[in-house]
VOLOVEX-57044 format. One record per residue (C-alpha): z, x, y; residue in three letters. Coordinates in steps of 0.5 Angstrom, whole numbers, plus 2048, in hexadecimal, padded with zeros to 3 digits. Layout:
<drenlos>
ZXYALA;...
</drenlos>
This chain:
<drenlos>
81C7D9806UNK;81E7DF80BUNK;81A7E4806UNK;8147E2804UNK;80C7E5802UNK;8067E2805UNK;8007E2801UNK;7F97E1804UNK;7F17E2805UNK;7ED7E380BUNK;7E57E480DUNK;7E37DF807UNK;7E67E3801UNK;7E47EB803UNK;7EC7EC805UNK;7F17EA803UNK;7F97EB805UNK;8007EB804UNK;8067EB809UNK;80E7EC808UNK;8147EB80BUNK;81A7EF808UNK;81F7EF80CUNK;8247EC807UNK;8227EF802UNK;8227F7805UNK;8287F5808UNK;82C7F3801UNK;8297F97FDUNK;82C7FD803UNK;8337FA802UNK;8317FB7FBUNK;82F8027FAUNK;834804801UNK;82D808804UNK;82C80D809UNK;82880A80EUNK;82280F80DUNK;82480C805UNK;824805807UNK;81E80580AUNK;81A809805UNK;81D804800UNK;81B7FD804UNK;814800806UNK;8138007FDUNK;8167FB7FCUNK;8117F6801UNK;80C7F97FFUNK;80E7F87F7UNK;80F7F27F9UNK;8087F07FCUNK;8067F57F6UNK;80A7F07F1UNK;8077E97F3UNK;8007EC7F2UNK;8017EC7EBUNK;7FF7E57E7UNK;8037E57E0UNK;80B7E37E0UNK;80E7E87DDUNK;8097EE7E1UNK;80E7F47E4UNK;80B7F97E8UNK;80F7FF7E9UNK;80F8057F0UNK;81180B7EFUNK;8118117F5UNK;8138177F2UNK;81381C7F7UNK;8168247F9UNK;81A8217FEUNK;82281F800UNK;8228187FDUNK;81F81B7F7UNK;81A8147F5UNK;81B80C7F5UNK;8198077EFUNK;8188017F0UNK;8167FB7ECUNK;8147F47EDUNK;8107EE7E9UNK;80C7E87ECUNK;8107E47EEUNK;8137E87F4UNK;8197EB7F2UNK;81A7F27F3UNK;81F7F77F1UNK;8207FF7F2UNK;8238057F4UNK;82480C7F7UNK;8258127F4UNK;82A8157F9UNK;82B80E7FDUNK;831813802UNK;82A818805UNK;82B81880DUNK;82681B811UNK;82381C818UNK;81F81881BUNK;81781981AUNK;81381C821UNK;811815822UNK;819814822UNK;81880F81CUNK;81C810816UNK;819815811UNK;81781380BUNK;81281880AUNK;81781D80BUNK;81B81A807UNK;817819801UNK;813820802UNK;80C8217FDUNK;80C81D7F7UNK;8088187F2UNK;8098107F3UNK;80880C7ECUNK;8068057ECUNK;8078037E5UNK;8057FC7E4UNK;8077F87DEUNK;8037F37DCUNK;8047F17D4UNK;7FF7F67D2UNK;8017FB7CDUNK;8018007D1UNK;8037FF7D8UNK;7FE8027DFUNK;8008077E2UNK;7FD8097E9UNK;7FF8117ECUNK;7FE8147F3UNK;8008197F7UNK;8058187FDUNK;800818803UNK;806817809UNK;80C815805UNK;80C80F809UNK;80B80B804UNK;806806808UNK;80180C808UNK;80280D801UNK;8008067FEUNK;7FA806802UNK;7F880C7FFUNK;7FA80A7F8UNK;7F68057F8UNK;7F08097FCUNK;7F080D7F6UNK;7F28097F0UNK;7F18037F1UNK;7EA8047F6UNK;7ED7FE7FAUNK;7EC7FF800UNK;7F47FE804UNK;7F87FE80AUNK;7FF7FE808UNK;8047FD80EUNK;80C7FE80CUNK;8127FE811UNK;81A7FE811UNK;81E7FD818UNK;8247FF818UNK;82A7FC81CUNK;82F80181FUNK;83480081BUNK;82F801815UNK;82E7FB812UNK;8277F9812UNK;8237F5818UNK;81D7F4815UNK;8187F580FUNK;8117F480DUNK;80B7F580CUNK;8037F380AUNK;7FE7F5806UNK;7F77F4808UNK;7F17F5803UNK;7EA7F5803UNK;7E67F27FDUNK;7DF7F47FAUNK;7DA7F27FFUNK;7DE7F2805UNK;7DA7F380CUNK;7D97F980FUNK;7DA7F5815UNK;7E17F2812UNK;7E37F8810UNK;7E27FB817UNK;7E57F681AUNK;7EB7F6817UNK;7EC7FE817UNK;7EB7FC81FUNK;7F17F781FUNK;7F57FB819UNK;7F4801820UNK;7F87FD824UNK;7FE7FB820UNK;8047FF823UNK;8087FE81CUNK;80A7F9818UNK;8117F881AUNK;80F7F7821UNK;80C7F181FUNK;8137EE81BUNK;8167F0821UNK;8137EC825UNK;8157E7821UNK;80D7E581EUNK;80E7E3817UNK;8097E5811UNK;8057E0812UNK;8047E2819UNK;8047E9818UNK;7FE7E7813UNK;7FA7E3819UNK;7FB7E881EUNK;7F77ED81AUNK;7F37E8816UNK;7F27E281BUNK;7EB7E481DUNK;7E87E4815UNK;7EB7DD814UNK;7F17DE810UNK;7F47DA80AUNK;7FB7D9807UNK;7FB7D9801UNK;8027D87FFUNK;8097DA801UNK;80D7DE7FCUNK;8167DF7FCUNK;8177E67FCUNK;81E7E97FBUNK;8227F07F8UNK;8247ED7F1UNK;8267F17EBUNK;8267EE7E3UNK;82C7F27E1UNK;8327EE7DDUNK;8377F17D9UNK;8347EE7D2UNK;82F7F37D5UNK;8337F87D5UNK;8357F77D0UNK;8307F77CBUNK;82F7FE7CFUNK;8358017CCUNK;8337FE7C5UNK;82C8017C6UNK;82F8097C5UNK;8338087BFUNK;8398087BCUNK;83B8107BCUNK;83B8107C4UNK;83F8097C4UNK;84480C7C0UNK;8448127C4UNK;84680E7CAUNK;84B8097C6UNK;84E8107C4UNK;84E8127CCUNK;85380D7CCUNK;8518097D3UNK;84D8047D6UNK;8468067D7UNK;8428037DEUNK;83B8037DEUNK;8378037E4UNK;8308007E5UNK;82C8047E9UNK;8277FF7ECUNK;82D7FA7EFUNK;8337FF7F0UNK;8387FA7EBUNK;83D7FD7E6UNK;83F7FB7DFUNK;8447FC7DDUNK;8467FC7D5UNK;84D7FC7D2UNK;84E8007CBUNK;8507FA7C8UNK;8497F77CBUNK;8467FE7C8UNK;8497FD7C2UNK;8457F77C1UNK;83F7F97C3UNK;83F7FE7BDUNK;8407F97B9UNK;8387F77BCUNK;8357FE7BBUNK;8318007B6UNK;
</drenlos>
């Protein structure tokens, strides 16, 4: 498995940690979606981190939703992804080029201005959880951190990164979450701060060629650390055609009869894998059958 998330506890239970590798994953929603490299690299920084944010949850059918909605030229991002470590999602104006940021790095902070991030999980409750802030830095990485600081009061270190090639296709993606569970030490926590202060960045380390586990060792070898389980992550979207489908059915027959009237074929597009559908009138024709 080339994309994967590790899963893993250390210092005997006060944190635990996740790590990703997101390159094939990143590099397919590019291709996908047709990204900017400022757009690919706030798109992939999501979904790493929606997919670390995936596997936390225990039930089958658990979904979990990031949403960025912000001021800036790319508009937003929405993201999804359940337990398993599938993922998906898209950006709202994917074509954003921009200037690099003052530390040269690709700005997505720029890009995604001032804003909100949602983190809307799903977990067969009647009413879904939803957790809000305000964008802290429109990093992305900064901003989860931040999240769970304060609507979580998990304390968290979040570490996100996308490297791009020359000719834009993608390089390296990945990314950590550390958490600190009730009773961790003043000692570990300062402990840990000290290492965290010496990392250089995420895709550095994938870089060099270290993989999550190694990545996991080199922050949290000194607190005895554990792995738990590997987990394969990867872009995956549920649309079919019969899905589709259903959706057509869904508004009505006055609207389906408006574009059998239309004359053409339809195509519907779906946002979160960039797949057309196309509809013929006569296809058209027998799903009005279907409509209420």
């Amino acid at each position: 498995m080339t994309d994967y998330i590790v899963r893993a506890t250390a210092a005997d239970g006060q944190i635990r940690a996740f790590a990703s590798t997101t390159r094939e994953l990143v590099e397919t929603a590019r291709a996908a979606h047709n990204t900017s490299p400022v757009a690919t690299a706030a798109l992939g920084r999501l979904l790493t981190a929606a997919g670390m944010m995936g596997v936390m949850m225990k039930g089958e059918k658990d979904l979990l939703t990031l949403k960025i909605e912000g001021d800036g030229p790319i508009g937003g991002l929405t993201v999804t992804a359940d337990s398993k470590g599938d993922v998906k999602g898209y950006v709202f104006h994917p074509e954003v080029m921009l200037p690099p940021n003052a530390k040269g790095k690709l700005d997505v902070g720029g890009a995604l201005g001032v804003g909100v991030l949602s983190v809307i999980r799903d977990v067969g409750l009647k009413e879904p959880y939803v957790g809000q802030t305000i964008l802290v830095t429109g990093e992305i990485a900064e901003d989860l951190t931040y999240y769970y600081a304060t609507s979580e009061q998990t304390p968290s270190s979040v570490a996100l990164g996308v490297l791009m090639n020359r000719d834009n296709t993608v390089r390296q993606a990945g990314g950590f979450i550390l958490q600190l569970l009730p009773g961790a030490s003043d000692e570990i926590i300062t402990k840990l701060e000290k290492t965290l202060g010496e990392i250089s960045s995420v895709t550095s380390l994938l870089d060099q060629g270290k993989d999550p586990e190694e990545i996991l060792e080199y922050i949290l070898g000194e607190f005895g650390l554990e792995i738990l389980d590997r987990v394969p992550t990867r872009f995956f979207c549920n649309c079919t055609k019969d899905r589709v489908e259903k959706a057509i059915v869904s508004i009505g027959k006055k609207e389906i009869q408006e574009m059998i009237d239309e004359g053409k074929s339809i195509e519907v597009n779906c946002h979160f894998c960039n797949k057309n559908y196309a509809f013929s009138v006569d296809e058209l024709r027998e799903l009005l059958e279907k409509a209420k």
